[in-house]
C-alpha positions in Angstrom: 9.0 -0.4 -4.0 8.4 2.8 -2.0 5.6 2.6 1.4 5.8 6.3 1.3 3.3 6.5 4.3 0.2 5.4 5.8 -3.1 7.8 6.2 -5.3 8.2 8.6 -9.2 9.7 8.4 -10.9 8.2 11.8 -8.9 11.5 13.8 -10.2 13.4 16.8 -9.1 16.2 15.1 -11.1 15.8 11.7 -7.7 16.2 9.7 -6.4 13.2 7.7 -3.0 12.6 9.7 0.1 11.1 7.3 3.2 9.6 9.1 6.7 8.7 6.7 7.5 5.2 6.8 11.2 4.5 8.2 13.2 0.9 9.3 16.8 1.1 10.2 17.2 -3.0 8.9 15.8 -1.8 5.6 18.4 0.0 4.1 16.1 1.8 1.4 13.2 2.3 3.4 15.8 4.7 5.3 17.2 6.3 3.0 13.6 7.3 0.9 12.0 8.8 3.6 14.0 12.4 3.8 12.6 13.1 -0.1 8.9 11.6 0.5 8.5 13.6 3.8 9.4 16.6 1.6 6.5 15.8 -0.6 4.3 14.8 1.7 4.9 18.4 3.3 4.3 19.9 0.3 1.6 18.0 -1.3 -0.5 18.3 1.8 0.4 21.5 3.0 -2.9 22.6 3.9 -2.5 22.5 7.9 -6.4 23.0 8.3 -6.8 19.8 6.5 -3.7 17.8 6.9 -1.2 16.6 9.8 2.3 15.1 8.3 4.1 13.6 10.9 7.9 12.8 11.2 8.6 8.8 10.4 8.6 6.7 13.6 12.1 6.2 15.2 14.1 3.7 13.2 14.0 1.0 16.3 10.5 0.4 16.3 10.3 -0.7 12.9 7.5 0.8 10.5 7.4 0.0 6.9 3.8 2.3 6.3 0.7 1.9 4.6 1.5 -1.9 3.6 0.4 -3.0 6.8 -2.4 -0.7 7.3 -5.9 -1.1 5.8 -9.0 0.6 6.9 -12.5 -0.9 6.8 -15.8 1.6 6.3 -19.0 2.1 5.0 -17.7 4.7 2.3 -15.0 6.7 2.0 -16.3 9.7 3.5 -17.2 8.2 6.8 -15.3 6.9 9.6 -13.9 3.4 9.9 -11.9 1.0 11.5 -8.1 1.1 11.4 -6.8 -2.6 11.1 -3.2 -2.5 11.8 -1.4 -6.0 10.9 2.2 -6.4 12.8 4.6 -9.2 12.8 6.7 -10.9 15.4 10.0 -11.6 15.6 11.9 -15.4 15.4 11.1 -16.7 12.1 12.9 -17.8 9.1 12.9 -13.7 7.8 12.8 -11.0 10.0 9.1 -9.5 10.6 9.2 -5.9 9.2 6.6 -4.2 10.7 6.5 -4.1 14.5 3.8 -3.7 17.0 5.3 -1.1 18.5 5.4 1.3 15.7 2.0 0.6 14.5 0.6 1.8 17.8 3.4 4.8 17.8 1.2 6.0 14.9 -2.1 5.2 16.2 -1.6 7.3 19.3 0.4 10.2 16.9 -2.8 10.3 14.5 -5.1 10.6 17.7 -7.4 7.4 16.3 -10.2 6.2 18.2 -9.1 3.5 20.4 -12.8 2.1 19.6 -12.4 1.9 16.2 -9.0 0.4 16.1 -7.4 -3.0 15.5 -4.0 -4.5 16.0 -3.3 -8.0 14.6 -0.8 -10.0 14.6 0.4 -11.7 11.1 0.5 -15.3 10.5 4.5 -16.4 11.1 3.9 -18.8 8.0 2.7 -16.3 5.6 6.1 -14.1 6.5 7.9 -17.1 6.6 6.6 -17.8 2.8 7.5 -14.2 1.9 4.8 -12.0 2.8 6.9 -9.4 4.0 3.8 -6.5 4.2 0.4 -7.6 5.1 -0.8 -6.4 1.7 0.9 -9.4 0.1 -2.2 -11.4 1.4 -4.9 -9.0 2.5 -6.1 -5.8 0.7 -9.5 -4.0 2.3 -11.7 -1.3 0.7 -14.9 0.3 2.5 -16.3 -2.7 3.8 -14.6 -5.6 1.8 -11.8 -7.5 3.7 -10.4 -9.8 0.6 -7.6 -12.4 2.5 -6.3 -15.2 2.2 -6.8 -18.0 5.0 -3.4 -18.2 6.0 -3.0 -14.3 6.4 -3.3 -13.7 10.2 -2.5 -15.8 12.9 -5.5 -16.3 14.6 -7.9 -15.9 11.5 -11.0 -16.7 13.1 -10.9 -14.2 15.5 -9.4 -11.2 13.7 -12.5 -12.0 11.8 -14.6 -11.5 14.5 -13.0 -8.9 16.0 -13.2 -6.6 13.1 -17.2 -8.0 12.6 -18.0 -6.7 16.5 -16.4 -3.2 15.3 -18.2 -3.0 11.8 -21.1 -5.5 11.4 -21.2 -4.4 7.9 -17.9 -5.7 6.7 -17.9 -8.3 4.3 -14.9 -10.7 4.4 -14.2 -12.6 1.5 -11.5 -15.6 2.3 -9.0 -17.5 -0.4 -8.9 -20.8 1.3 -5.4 -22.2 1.0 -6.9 -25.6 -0.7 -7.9 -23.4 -3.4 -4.9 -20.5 -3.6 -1.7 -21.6 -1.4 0.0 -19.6 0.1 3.0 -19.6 -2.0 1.2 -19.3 -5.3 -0.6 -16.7 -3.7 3.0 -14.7 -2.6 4.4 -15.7 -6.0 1.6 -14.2 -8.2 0.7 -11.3 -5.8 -3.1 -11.6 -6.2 -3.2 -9.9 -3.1 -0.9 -7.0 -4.2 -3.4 -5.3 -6.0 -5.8 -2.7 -5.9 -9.6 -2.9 -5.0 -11.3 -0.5 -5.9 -14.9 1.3 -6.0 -16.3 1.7 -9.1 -18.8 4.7 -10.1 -21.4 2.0 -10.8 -21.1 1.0 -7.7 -19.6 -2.2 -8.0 -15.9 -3.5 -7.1 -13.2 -4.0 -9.1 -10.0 -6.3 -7.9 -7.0 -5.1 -10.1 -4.4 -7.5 -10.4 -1.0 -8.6 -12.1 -1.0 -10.6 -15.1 0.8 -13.3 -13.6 -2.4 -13.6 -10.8 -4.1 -13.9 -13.8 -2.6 -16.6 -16.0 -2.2 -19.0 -13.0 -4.8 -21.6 -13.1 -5.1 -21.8 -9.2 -6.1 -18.0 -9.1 -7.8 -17.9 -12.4 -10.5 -21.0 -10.8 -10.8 -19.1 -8.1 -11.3 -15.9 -9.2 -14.1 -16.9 -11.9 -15.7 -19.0 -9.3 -16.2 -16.3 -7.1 -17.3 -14.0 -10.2 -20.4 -16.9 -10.9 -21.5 -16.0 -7.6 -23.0 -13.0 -5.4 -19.8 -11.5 -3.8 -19.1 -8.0 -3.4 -15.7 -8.2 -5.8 -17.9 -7.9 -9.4 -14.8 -7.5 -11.7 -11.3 -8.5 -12.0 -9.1 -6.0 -14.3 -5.4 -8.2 -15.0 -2.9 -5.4 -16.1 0.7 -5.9 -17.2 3.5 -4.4 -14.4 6.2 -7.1 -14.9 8.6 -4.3 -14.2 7.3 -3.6 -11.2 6.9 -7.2 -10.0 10.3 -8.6 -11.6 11.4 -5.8 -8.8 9.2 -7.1 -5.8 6.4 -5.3 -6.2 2.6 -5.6 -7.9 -0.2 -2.8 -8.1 -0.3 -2.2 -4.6 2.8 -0.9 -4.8 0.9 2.3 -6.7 -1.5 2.7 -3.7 -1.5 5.6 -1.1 -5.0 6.5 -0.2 -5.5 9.9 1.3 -9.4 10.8 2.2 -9.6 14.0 0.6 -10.8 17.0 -1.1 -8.4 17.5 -3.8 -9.0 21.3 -4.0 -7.2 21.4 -0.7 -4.3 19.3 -2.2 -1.5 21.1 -4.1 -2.4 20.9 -7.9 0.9 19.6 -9.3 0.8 16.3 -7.6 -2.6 15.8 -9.0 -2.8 13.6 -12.1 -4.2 14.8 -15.3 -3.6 13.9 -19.3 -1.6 16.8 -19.3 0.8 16.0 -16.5 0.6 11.9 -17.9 1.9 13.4 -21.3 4.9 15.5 -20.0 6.0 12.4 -17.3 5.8 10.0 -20.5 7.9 12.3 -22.2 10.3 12.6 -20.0 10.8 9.1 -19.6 11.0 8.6 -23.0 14.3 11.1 -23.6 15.9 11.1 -19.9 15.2 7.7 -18.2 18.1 5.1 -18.5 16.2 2.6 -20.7 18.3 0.1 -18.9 21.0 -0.4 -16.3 23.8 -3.0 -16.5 25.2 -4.6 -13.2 28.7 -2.9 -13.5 27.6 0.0 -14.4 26.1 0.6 -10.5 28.2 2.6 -9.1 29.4 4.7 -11.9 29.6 8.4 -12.1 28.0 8.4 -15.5 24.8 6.6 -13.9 24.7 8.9 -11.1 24.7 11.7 -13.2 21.8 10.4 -15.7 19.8 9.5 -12.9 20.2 12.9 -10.9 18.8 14.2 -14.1 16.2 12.2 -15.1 15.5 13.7 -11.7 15.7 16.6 -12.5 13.8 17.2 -15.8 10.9 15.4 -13.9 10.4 17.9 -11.7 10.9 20.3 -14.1 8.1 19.0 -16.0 6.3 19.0 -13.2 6.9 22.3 -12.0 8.5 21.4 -8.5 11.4 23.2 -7.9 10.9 22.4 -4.0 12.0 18.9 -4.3 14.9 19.6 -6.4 
């Protein structure tokens, strides 16, 4: 699934700062970033308000927003920038370098004070946490991991405690969750969310849902006084049979939305017209042999096509 790119709000400048993600050993990741740098352009053209960098040079190694979270009070008020990097030498290759995470620290002007760089625990990539957010998802001042997540746990805890004594860290022991289950159900993958009530809601695949591990866990930790109040399981098997859960849908962008061009905003309206488009031009399926094809690369081009059509953006066409 696309990392399109990874925000920034804690800025000398006061704008929200956006770099494209781009690594040269993942094929994909290098060729999407040309088209989401277009949007990203446009969607946030507002240069009073926004900054949109060019992607990180390919041999650093960035993959975006999946190995970024950021830890505050509320939305609107500065935080801390935890950037989560891998090292090289294991079983699969670690996709998010140290290197490019501080490239875009330094590009987005961030507060040295109020940022983090921490390494990822070797075991959880060499289980198949690729991105950070496979075990670790943050929102304002909630820090929901697993145990295994980082490599020294104990004092990236600490660490982010002595830069926010407010965060609240809420820890999947590995007894409870492995790791593996964990990766294979993507409980992490998901969204957390604030709430207007003021609670939080963790959003999570089905499959986190139906596993008994996760399901003790996560009504255990419902009976008591933790931060995370509700747990919303919604159906993306699509998206998951294709290596990705609901944090796949996630780019946060601190924001006024009247200073963010309309048509990439999200109303009934525009839901209706996508639907319909990908109800009469979206290949309901593709085949193995047919990859490759000219007849596929001309449906797809315009599915394309009619989608931004229907969303009025003849820019990206």
């Amino acid at each position: 699934m696309p990392r399109p790119s990874r925000p920034r709000q804690t800025t000398r400048d006061g704008r929200c700062h956006l770099t494209t993600a781009n690594l040269v050993t993942m094929p994909h990741r290098f060729q999407e970033w040309q088209d989401t740098s277009r949007q990203l352009h446009l969607a946030f053209a507002d240069k009073a308000h926004f900054a949109v960098h060019q992607p990180v040079m390919p041999c650093f190694g960035d993959e975006g927003a999946a190995n970024h979270m950021r830890l505050c009070a509320s939305h609107a008020d500065p935080g801390l920038e935890v950037f989560v990097y891998g090292k090289r030498g294991g079983r699969f290759p670690a996709r998010q370098h140290e290197q490019a995470s501080r490239i875009v620290a330094r590009c987005h002007g961030l507060d040295p004070e109020r940022t983090l760089f921490v390494e990822q625990n070797p075991d959880a990539i060499d289980a198949g946490a690729f991105h950070n957010d496979v075990v670790a998802v943050a929102n304002e001042r909630v820090l929901f991991t697993h145990e295994l997540a980082f490599a020294d746990a104990e004092a990236t805890y600490a660490a982010i405690r002595a830069k926010m004594p407010e965060a609240e860290i809420v820890v999947v022991p590995d007894s409870a969750v492995s790791l593996a289950e964990a990766i294979r159900t993507y409980l992490f993958n998901g969204q957390l969310l604030s709430l207007h009530s003021g609670e939080m809601a963790l959003v999570i695949p089905t499959e986190a849902h139906e596993s008994p591990a996760v399901r003790g866990w996560l009504d255990a930790m419902l009976a008591g006084n933790g931060p995370i109040r509700r747990v919303i399981p919604v159906n993306v098997k699509q998206s998951m049979a294709n290596g990705g859960g609901p944090a796949c849908l996630r780019l946060r962008v601190v924001a006024d939305p009247a200073m963010v061009d309309p048509r990439f905003l999200l109303d009934p309206a525009a839901g209706e017209r996508i639907a319909a488009v990908i109800e009469e031009w979206w290949p309901e399926q593709i085949d193995p042999h047919e990859l490759g094809s000219a007849s596929l690369e001309h449906d797809v081009t315009n599915a394309r096509v009619k989608l931004l059509e229907a969303l009025d953006l003849p820019e990206l066409a």
